[in-house]
LUMNU-173373 format. One record per residue (C-alpha): residue in one letter; x, y, z. Coordinates in steps of 0.2 Angstrom, whole numbers, plus 5000, padded with zeros to 4 digits. Each point is the difference from the previous one (the first is absolute). Layout:
// residues N
a/X/Y/Z
...
This chain:
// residues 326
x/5601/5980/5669
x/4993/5002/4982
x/5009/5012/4990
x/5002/5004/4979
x/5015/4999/4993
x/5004/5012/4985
x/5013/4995/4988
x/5018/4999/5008
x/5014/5005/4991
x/5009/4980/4997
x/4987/5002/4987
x/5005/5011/4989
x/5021/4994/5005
x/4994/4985/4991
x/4992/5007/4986
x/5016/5008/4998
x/5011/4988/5004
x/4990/4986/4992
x/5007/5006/4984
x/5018/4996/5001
x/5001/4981/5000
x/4992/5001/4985
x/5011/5013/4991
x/5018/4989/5008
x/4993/4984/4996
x/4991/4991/4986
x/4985/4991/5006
x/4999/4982/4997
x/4988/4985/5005
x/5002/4993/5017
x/4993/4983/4994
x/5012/4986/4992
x/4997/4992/4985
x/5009/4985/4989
x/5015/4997/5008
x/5002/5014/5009
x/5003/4997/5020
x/4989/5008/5014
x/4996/4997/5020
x/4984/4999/5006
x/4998/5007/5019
x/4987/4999/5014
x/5002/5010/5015
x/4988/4998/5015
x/5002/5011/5016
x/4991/4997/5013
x/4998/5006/5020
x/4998/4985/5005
x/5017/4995/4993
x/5005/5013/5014
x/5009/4996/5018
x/4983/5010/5007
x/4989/4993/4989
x/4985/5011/5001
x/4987/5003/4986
x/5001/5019/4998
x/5007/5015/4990
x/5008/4995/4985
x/4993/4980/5002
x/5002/4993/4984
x/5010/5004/4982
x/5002/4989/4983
x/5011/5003/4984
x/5002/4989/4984
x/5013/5004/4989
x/5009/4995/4983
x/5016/5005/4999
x/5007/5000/4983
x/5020/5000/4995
x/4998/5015/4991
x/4998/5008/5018
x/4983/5006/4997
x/4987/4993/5013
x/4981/5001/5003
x/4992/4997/5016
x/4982/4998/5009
x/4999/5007/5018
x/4985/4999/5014
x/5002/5007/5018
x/4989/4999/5012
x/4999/5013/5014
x/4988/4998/5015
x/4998/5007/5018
x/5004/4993/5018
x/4984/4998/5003
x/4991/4989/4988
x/4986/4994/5008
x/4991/5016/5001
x/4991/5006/4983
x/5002/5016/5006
x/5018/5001/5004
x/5008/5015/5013
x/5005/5016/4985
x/5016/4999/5011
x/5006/4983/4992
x/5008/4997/4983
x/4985/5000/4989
x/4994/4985/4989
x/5008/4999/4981
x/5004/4989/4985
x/5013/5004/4985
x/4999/4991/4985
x/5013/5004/4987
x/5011/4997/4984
x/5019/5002/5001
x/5011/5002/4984
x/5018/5005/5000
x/5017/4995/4997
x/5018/4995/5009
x/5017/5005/4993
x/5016/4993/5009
x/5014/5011/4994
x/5018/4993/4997
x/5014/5010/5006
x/5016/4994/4994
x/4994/4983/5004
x/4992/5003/5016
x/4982/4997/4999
x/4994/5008/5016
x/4989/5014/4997
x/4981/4996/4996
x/4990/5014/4995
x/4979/4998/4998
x/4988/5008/4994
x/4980/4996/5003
x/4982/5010/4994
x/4985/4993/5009
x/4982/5002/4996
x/4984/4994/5012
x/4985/5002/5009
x/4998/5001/5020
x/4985/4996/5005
x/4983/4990/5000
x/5007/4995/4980
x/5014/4992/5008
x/4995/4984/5009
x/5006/5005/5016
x/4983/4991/5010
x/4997/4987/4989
x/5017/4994/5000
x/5005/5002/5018
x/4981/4993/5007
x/5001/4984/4988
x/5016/4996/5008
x/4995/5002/5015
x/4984/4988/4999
x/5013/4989/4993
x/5012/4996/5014
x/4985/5007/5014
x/5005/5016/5004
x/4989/5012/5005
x/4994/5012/4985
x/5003/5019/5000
x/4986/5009/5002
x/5002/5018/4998
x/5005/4999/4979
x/4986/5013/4999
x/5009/5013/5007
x/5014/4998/4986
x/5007/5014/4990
x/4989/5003/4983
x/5006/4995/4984
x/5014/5010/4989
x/5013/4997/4988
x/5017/5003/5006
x/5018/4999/4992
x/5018/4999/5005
x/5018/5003/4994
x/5013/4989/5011
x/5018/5002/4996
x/5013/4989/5011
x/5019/5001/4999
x/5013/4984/5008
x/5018/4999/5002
x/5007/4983/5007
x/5018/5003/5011
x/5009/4984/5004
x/5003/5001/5019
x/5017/5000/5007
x/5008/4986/5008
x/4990/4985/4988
x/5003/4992/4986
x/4992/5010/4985
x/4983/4992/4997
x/5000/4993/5018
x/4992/5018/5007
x/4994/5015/4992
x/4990/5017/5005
x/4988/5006/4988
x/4994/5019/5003
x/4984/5005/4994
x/4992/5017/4994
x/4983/5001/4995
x/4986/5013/4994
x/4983/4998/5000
x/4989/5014/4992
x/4982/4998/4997
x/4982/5000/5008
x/5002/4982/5006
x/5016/5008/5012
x/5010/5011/4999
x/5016/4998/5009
x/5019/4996/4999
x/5011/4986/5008
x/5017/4997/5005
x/5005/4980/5004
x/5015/4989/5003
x/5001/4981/4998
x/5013/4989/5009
x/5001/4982/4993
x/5010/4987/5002
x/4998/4984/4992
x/5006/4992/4982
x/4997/5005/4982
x/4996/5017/5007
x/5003/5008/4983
x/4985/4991/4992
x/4991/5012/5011
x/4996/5021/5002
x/4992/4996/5016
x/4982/4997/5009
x/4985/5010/4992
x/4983/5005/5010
x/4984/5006/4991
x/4997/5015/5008
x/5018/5007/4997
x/5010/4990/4986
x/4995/5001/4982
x/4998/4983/4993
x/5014/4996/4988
x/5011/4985/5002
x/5013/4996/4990
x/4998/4984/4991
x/5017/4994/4997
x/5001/4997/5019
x/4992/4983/4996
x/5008/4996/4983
x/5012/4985/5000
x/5012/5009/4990
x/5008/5011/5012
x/5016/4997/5010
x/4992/5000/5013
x/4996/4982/5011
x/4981/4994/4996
x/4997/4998/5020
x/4999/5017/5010
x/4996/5005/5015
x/5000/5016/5014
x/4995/5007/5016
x/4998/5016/4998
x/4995/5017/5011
x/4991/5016/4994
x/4999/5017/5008
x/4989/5015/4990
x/4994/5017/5005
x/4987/5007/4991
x/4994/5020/4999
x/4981/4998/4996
x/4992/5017/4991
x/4983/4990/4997
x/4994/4983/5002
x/4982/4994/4991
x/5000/4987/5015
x/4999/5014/5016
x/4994/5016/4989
x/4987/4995/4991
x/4992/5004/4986
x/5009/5015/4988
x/4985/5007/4992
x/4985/4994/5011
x/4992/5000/5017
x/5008/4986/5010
x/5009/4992/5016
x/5016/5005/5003
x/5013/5001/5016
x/5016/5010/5002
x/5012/4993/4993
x/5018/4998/5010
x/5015/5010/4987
x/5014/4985/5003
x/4999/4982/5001
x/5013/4987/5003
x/4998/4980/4997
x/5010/4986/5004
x/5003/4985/4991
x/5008/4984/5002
x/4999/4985/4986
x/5005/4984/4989
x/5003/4999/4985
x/5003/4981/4990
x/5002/4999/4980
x/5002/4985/4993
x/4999/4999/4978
x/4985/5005/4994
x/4992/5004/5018
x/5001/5013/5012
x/4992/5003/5018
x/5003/5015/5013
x/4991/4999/5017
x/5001/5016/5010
x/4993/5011/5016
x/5002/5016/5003
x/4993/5013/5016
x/4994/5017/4995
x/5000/5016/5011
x/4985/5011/5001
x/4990/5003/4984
x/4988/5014/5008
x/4994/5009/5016
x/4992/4989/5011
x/5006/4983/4993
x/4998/4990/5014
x/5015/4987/4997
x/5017/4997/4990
x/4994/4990/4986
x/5009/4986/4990
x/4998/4992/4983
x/5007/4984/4992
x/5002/4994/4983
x/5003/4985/4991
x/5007/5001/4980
x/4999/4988/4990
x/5009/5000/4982
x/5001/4992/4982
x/5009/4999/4986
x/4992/4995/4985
């Protein structure tokens, strides 16, 4: 159906709430310089990385990041968005509708220390973009599809209109050493996270079993859609006590309470595509994760519960990660 969306109230939360970061912390540059260590990052998610690998909803997601050891970051994010049905230019108003993001991500990661214990991370994340047409959405997604000969989309017409849209993320982690292993061998990190904004409004609760070595270098996986981007870099500096080599499995369970999605409602202040939305959402995850030095990789899969009324499958997304320090 086509409907208008007025201006929900995430908006003015995060005109509110945008503030605060500001006022706790003094802004620095997320970019190092001279001496000065960072981590360069490149996440990829992808359905196709997915056990049912079908090219649909949320198909495809990218985010670079520098990560500098003053704990301030900066990222670039696309996602990509299309319906089940992607050989129809007209596609059925019941299905998720077409739609791009494009936006810039700058925020910062503090680790706090507690007597010694280093196990709560708190995050902070403001986000500023564009969904639409501006956002590359067709050009990128159909150019890689000539590429590896897939059939194109062909209903991007039919993609919500352009509008700027911005974001507050906040994310809090505390890592527990599970009983009955040696410390370091396996942990559970819990996760809380709020998102408040016109790109989605909505607010998470995760959990993370790993099990693995050199877990400590680590506050667990990230996804676009629902972690901010920091990472710390010391995790790949040679100067920790910490062994050079590490390596997990690792298992991820999140439920998430969804007041509004860009992605299934449409556009906030224009005529657009839109579906009902489902209120709750879980995912499931299961991943590796190797470090080795300067280097980092995380591969990972994950199934997804209903997004919205009518959806006609589970759908899964993968990711792969790569990191650098430099």
């Amino acid at each position: 159906m086509l409907t208008l969306r007025r201006m929900r109230p995430a908006l003015l939360i995060l005109l509110l709430a945008a503030a605060c970061p500001v006022r706790a912390w003094e802004l620095r540059s997320p970019f190092p310089t001279g001496a000065e260590a960072g981590v360069f990052s490149l996440l990829e998610e992808n359905d196709k990385f997915s056990f049912n690998n079908r090219d649909r909803y949320f198909t495809q997601g990218l985010r670079m990041v520098v990560n500098h050891e003053n704990g301030f970051y900066a990222a670039l994010t696309q996602e990509i968005n299309t319906p089940a049905d992607t050989v129809s230019a007209n596609p059925p108003l019941d299905d998720q509708p077409y739609s791009a993001a494009l936006y810039f991500s700058y925020g910062q990661g503090r680790v706090f220390d507690r007597a010694g214990r280093r196990d709560v991370l708190f995050v902070w994340e403001f986000q500023l973009g564009v969904v639409g047409p501006a956002a590359g959405g067709p050009t990128i997604q159909n150019s890689v599809h000539r590429l590896i000969g897939v059939p194109t989309s062909s209903g991007w017409e039919t993609q919500q209109p352009n509008e700027i849209v911005a974001n507050l993320n906040l994310d809090f982690r505390k890592r527990f050493d599970l009983p009955g292993a040696r410390p370091g061998l396996r942990d559970l990190i819990v996760r809380a996270g709020a998102e408040l904004g016109t790109i989605r409004t909505e607010f998470i609760l995760a959990g993370e079993v790993r099990w693995g070595k050199g877990l400590a270098r680590s506050w667990g996986n990230t996804t676009i859609r629902h972690c901010p981007a920091y990472d710390p870099v010391d995790r790949l500096r040679g100067d920790l006590a910490d062994p050079l080599l590490a390596a997990w499995f690792f298992v991820d369970a999140q439920v998430e309470v969804v007041v509004s999605n860009y992605a299934t409602d449409g556009s906030n202040f224009r005529t657009s595509r839109g579906v009902i939305r489902e209120p709750v959402v879980g995912q499931l995850a299961v991943g590796y994760s190797f470090q080795f030095e300067r280097f980092a990789t995380t591969l990972y899969t994950s199934l997804r519960t209903h997004e919205f009324e009518g959806q006609k499958s589970l759908h899964g997304v993968g990711g792969i990660k790569l990191d650098l320090l430099f």
